[in-house]
C-alpha positions as CSV (number, residue, x, y, z in Angstrom):
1,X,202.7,-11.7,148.4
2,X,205.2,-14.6,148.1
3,X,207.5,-15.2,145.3
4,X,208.7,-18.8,144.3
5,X,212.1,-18.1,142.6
6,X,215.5,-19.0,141.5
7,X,218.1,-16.6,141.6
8,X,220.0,-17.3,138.3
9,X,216.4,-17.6,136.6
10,X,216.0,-14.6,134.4
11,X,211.8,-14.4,134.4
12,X,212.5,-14.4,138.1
13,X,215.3,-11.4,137.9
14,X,212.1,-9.6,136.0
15,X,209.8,-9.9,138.3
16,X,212.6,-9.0,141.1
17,X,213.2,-5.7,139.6
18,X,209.4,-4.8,139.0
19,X,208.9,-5.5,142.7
20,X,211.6,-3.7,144.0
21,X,211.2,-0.4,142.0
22,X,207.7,-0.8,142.6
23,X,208.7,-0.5,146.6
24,X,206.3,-3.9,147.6
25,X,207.2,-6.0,150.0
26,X,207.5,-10.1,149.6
27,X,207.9,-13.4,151.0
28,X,210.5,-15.7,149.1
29,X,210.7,-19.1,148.2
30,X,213.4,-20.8,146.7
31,X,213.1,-23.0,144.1
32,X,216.5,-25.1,142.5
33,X,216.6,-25.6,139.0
34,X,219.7,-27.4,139.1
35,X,218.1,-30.2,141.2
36,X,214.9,-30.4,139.2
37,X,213.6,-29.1,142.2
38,X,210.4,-27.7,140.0
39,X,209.3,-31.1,139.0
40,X,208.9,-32.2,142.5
41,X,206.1,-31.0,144.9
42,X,206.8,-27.9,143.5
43,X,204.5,-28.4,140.6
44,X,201.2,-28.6,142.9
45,X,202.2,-24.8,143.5
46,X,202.5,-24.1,139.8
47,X,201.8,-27.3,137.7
48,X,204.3,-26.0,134.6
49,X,207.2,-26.1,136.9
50,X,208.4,-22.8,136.3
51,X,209.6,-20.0,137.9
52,X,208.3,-17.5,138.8
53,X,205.3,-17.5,140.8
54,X,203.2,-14.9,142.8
55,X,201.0,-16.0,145.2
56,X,198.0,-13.3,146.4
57,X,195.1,-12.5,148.3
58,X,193.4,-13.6,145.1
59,X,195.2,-16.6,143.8
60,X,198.1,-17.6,141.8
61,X,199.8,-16.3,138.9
62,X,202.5,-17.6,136.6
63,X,205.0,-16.4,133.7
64,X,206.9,-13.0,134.4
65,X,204.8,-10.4,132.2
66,X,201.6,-11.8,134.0
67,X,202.8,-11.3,136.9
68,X,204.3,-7.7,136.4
69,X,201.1,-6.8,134.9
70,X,199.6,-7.5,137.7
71,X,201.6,-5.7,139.8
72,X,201.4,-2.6,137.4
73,X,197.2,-3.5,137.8
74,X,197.2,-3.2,141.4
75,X,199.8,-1.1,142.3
76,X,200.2,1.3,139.7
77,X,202.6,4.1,140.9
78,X,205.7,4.1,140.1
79,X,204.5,2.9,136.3
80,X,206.5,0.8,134.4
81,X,203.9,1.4,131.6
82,X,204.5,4.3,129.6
83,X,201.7,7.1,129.1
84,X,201.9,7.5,125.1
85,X,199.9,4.2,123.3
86,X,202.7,4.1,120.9
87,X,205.9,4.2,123.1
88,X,204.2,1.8,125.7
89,X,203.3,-0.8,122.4
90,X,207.3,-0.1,121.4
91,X,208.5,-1.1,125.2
92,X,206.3,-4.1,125.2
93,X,207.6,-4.9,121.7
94,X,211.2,-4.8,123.5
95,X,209.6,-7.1,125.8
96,X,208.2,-9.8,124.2
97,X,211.1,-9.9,121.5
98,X,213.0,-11.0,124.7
99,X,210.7,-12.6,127.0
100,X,209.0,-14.8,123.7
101,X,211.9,-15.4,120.8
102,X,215.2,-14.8,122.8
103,X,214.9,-16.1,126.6
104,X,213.0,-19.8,125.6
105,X,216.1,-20.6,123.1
106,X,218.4,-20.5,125.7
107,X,216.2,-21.5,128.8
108,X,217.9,-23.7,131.1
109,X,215.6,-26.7,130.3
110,X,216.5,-26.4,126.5
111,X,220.1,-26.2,127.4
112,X,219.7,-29.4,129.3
113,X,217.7,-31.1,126.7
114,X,220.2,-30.0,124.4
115,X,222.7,-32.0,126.8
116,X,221.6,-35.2,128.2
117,X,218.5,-36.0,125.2
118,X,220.5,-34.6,121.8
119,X,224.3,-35.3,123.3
120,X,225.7,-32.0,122.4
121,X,228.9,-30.9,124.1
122,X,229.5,-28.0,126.8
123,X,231.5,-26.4,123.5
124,X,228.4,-26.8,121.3
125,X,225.6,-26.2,124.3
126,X,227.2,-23.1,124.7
127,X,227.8,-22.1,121.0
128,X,223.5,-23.1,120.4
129,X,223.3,-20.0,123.1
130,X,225.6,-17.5,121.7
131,X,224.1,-17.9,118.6
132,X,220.5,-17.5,119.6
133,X,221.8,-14.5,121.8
134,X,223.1,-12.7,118.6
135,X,220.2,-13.5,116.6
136,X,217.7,-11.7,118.9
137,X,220.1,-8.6,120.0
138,X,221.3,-7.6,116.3
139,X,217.4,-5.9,115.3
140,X,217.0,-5.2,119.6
141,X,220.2,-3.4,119.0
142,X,218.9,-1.3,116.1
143,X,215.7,-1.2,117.6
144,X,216.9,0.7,120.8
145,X,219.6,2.8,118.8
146,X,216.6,4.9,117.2
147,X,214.8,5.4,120.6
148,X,217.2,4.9,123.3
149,X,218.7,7.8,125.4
150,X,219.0,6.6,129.2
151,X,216.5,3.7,129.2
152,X,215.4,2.1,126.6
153,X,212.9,4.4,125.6
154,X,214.0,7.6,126.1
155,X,214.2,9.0,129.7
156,X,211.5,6.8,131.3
157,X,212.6,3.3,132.8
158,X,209.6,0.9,131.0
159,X,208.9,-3.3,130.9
160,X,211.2,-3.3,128.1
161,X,214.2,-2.4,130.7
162,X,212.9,-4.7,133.0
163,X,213.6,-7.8,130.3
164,X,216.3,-6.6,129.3
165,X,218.5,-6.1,132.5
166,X,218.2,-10.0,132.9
167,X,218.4,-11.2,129.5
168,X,222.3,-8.8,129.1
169,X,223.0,-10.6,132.9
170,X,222.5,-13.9,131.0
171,X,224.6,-13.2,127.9
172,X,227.2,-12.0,129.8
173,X,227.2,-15.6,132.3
174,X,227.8,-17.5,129.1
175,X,230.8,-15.5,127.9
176,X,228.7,-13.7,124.9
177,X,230.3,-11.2,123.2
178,X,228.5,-8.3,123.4
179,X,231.0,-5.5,122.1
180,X,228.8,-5.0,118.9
181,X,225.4,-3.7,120.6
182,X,226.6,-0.3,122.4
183,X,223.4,1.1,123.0
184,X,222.3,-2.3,125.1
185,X,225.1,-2.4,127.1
186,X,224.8,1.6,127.9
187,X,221.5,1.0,128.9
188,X,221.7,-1.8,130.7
189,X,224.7,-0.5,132.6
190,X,222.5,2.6,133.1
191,X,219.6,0.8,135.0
192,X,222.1,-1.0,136.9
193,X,223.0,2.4,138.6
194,X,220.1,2.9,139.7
195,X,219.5,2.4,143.3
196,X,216.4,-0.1,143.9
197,X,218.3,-2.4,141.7
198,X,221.0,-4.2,144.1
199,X,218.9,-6.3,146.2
200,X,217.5,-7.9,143.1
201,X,220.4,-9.2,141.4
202,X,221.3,-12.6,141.5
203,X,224.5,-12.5,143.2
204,X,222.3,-11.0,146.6
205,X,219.6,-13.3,146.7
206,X,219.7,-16.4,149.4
207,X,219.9,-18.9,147.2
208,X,223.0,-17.9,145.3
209,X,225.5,-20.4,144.9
């Protein structure tokens, strides 16, 4: 398998960790964001321009939970799905709360747009993020304070860990706050002690700058 990625990209930092805990091995490609890198040849590989991407045996496929589900698909031990229909449908809830209504409002392209199209200051770029950040971990932080212990559900490490790892590396980056949601920062500092985690983080990947 390859992997077009960017390290600072949080769908890639998903897809990092679910490859990694999973134990499967792949090829890296590096793909700058800052240098609009994606809208160059880049977009023959994946035609929105985004990252990530996951080439196979069988083709290509875009956008993180794709991907992951994928991998969950075809290689399905260890799970990152849980066994119960309703705590697996409250992980993926944690999931796409993050992956659909917090992560695009502060997506690098909507930050730059925010920039260079609509003129906003550094000040006010960043205060559009902050914003947007609290909005979407307020209920995630009541949410996971009625079925967090370890992870964020209960004792077993789930998608909904996966998203949110990168989407608290994020908030933290832009100086957010984050003193008034306990129970995400225990869990997130929890799966950061686990040991397939460091070779994902941003900071270790090549292309860190």
């Amino acid at each position: 398998m390859e992997l077009f990625t960017y390290f600072r990209s949080t769908a890639s930092y998903r897809v990092r960790l679910a490859l990694s805990y999973k134990n499967l091995a792949y090829k890296p490609h590096y793909i700058n964001l800052r240098t609009n890198e994606q809208n160059q040849q880049y977009k023959e590989t994946n035609p929105f321009g985004l990252v990530p991407t996951l080439t196979t045996e069988q083709g290509i496929i875009f956008q993180s939970l794709a991907i992951i589900e994928y991998l969950e698909r075809t290689h399905p031990t260890p799970s990152l799905w849980l066994n119960n229909p309703f705590l697996q449908a409250q992980a993926m809830s944690i999931a796409q709360a993050i992956c659909c209504d917090i992560h695009p409002l502060n997506n690098l392209r909507i930050l730059k747009y925010l920039e260079r199209n609509l003129g906003l200051s550094e000040e006010q770029k960043t205060d559009w993020y902050q914003h947007w950040i609290h909005e979407g971990f307020k209920p995630l932080e009541k949410q996971l304070s009625q079925m967090a212990r370890n992870f964020c559900i209960g004792d077993n490490l789930s998608i909904a860990d996966i998203c949110l790892v990168p989407q608290v590396y994020n908030a933290n980056r832009f100086n957010v706050n984050l003193s008034a949601y306990p129970t995400i920062k225990r869990v997130n500092e929890y799966v950061l002690a686990q040991p397939w985690i460091r070779t994902t983080t941003p900071e270790e990947q090549e292309d860190a700058i």
